[in-house]
C-alpha positions, 0 to 999 in steps of 0.5 A: 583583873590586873592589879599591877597599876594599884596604888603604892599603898594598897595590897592584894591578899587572898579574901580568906585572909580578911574574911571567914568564907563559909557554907551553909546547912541541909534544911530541915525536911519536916514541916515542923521545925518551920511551925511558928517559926522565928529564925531567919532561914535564907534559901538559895530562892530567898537570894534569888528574890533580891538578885543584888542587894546590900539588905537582905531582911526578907525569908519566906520561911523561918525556923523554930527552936525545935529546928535548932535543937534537932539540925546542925544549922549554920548561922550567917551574922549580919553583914555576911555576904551571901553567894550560890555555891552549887546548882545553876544558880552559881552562873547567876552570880547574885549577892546579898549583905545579911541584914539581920542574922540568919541560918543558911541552906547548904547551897549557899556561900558566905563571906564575913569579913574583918571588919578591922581590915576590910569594909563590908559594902567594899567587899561586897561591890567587889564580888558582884564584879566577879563571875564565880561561874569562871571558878568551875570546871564542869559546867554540867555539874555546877559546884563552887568549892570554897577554897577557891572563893577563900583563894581569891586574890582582893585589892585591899586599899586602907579603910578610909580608902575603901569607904571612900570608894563604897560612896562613889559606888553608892551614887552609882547604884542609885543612878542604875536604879532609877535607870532600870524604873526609867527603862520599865517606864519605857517599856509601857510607853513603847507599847501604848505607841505601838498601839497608837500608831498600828491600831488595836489588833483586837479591833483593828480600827485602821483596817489593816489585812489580817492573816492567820500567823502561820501564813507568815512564818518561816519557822513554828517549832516545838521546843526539845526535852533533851536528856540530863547533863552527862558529865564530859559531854557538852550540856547546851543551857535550855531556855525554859518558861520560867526565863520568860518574865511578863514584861516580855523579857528573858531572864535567865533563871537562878535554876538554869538548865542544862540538857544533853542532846547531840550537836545533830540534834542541837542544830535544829534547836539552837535560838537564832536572833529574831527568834519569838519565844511563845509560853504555850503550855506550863506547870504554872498557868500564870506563865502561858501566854508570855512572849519574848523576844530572843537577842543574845550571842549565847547559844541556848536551846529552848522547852518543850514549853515554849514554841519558837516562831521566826517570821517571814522578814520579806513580810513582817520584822520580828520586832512588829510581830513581838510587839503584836504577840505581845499586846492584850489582845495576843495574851488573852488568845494565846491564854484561851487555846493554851497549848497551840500557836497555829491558829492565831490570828494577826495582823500584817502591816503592810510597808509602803514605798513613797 
C-alpha cells in the first residue's frame, strides 16, 4: 500500500502502537466445561460463519465457570477484531468485530485498539483490505506470528477523520449487500430461464435427443488423494466437497487443504476453465450431488470426492451442461446412485444454423 501521497496530517505507525494485538487459548477438551455454559467461546468455525462482519454475537458453544476456573482462557473485550492466525483458514482472511465479550480459541488473533487514538470500524475496514496470507512464509504449513500483525504499518488520519471515513464505507457495504441478495436473485431466475427456454430434462417436453453423459465428454475423472504438505516441497491447494456450496458455487473453505504429489502427477489433476466439479461421494450425505462449475486462474487440484468431467465443446458448452447437472432432475440422479457419474442421462441441445 503506498502511503507517500497521505494527507499532511495523517500518520503512519505500526497497528501494535495503537492497538493490543493478542492470541488466544486451547480449548477445553472435555464436555463438561461447555455444560450450561454462559460465556461466549468463539471458535476459528464461529469466524468462519460470519466471514465479514462488524457484529459478532453468535457462538455455537459456551463456557462454564468450571471452564474458567480449570483453563487459562483468554478473554477478547468487546470491540475486539478477530482474525485466523494458524491453519488455512489464514489465507480466508475473514474478520469480526466482537459484539459482546468473548473468550477465544489459540487459533484465532485479535486486535483491541486505542480507542483515544483509533476508531475501531476504521481499523476493522482497513484489515479486511489486508491479505495476511502475504504475511507467511511457508504456505504448507500456514502460521500468523503476531509480531508481524503488530508490525503492520496503519495510515492513522484524526479521529473525526476516520469516522468520517467508516460513513462512506458504511454506505458502501450496504451497497454490496444488497448486491450479493441481488445476484442470488439472479441465480434462481437464470435457472427457471433455462428451464423455460430447454425444457425440463426430467421430462423433456420439447423433445430433445437424449444421450448418456459419457457419450459427451472429453474428460470424467476421479479426483486425487494426495499426501500431506511436506515442508520445502510445493504443496498444491486441493478443492474438496466442502468448497462446492448448494447454489453451485466454489467457495474455497476456511480449512483449505494442502496436498503434495509431484508436478508429473499434479499435471493430470490441475482444474482447467470449464472443468464441471460433481460431489459424487461424501462424509456429509447433504453434499453429494452439488455441482460447480470451475472459472479460476489459480491452479488447484480436486478429492477423491469429486469427479471432474469436461464436455466435448464440439457437442455441449460447459455452461449448458452446468446448468443441466445442475437442475432438480440432475441432483436427484446424482443423490440416488451416489457414487458414480457414467450412467447419467442428459440431454443434448442440438445448435442450429440459420
Amino acid at each position: 500500500m503506498n502511503f507517500k501521497k497521505l494527507p499532511a496530517n495523517w500518520k503512519v505507525v505500526r497497528l501494535g502502537r495503537v492497538a493490543k494485538v493478542f492470541g488466544g487459548a486451547s480449548a477445553p477438551q472435555d464436555k463438561k466445561y461447555f455444560k450450561n455454559g454462559k460465556y461466549f467461546f468463539v471458535r476459528v468455525q464461529d469466524l468462519a460463519n460470519c466471514g465479514r462482519t462488524r457484529n459478532l454475537v453468535q457462538t455455537k458453544d459456551k463456557v462454564n465457570d468450571s471452564a474458567l476456573k480449570d483453563h487459562s482462557l483468554v478473554l477478547a473485550p468487546k470491540g475486539s477484531i478477530l482474525f485466523s492466525k494458524s491453519g488455512a483458514a489464514v489465507f480466508k482472511n475473514h474478520r469480526a468485530i466482537l459484539g459482546k465479550d468473548a473468550f477465544i480459541v489459540s487459533h484465532l488473533g485479535a486486535a483491541y485498539p486505542k480507542k483515544e487514538l483509533l476508531d475501531t470500524d476504521f481499523l476493522y475496514f482497513y484489515l479486511c483490505q489486508i491479505d495476511f496470507g502475504n504475511l507467511i512464509g511457508d504456505k504448507g504449513y500456514p502460521s500468523l506470528r503476531l509480531s508481524d500483525v503488530e508490525n503492520l504499518p496503519i495510515p492513522l488520519p484524526p479521529l473525526p477523520e476516520q469516522k468520517r471515513i467508516v460513513e462512506i464505507l458504511t454506505l458502501a457495504e450496504e451497497l454490496i449487500n444488497k448486491q450479493k441478495t441481488a445476484i442470488a436473485l439472479i441465480d434462481k431466475i437464470l435457472m427457471a430461464k433455462f428451464l423455460e427456454m430447454f425444457g425440463d430434462p426430467a421430462t423433456n417436453p420439447k423433445g430433445w435427443e437424449v444421450k448418456r453423459l459419457g457419450e459427451i465428454l472429453s474428460q470424467n475423472q476421479s479426483g486425487i488423494w494426495g499426501d500431506d504438505p511436506i515442508k520445502g516441497k510445493r504443496n498444491y491447494p486441493i478443492i474438496r466437497s466442502t468448497e462446492i456450496t448448494h447454489d453451485g458455487k466454489i467457495q474455497i473453505g476456511e480449512k483449505l487443504a494442502f496436498r503434495y504429489v509431484s508436478r508429473n502427477v499434479a499435471q493430470n489433476y490441475i482444474l482447467k476453465k470449464g472443468d464441471i466439479l460433481v460431489v459424487k461421494s461424501s462424509g456429509s450425505a447433504h453434499l453429494i450431488g452439488r455441482v460447480a462449475l470451475f472459472n479460476m486462474e489459480s491452479e488447484f487440484l480436486f478429492s477423491n470426492f469429486i469427479q471432474r468431467l469436461h464436455p466435448n465443446e464440439g457437442l455441449v458448452l460447459p455452461i449448458y451442461l452446468y446448468f443441466i447437472l445442475n437442475s432438480p432432475y440432475a441432483y436427484n440422479y446424482i443423490r440416488s446412485s451416489h457414487t458414480t457419474t457414467k450412467g447419467y442421462e442428459i440431454l443434448e441441445y442440438q445448435h442450429t444454423t440459420n
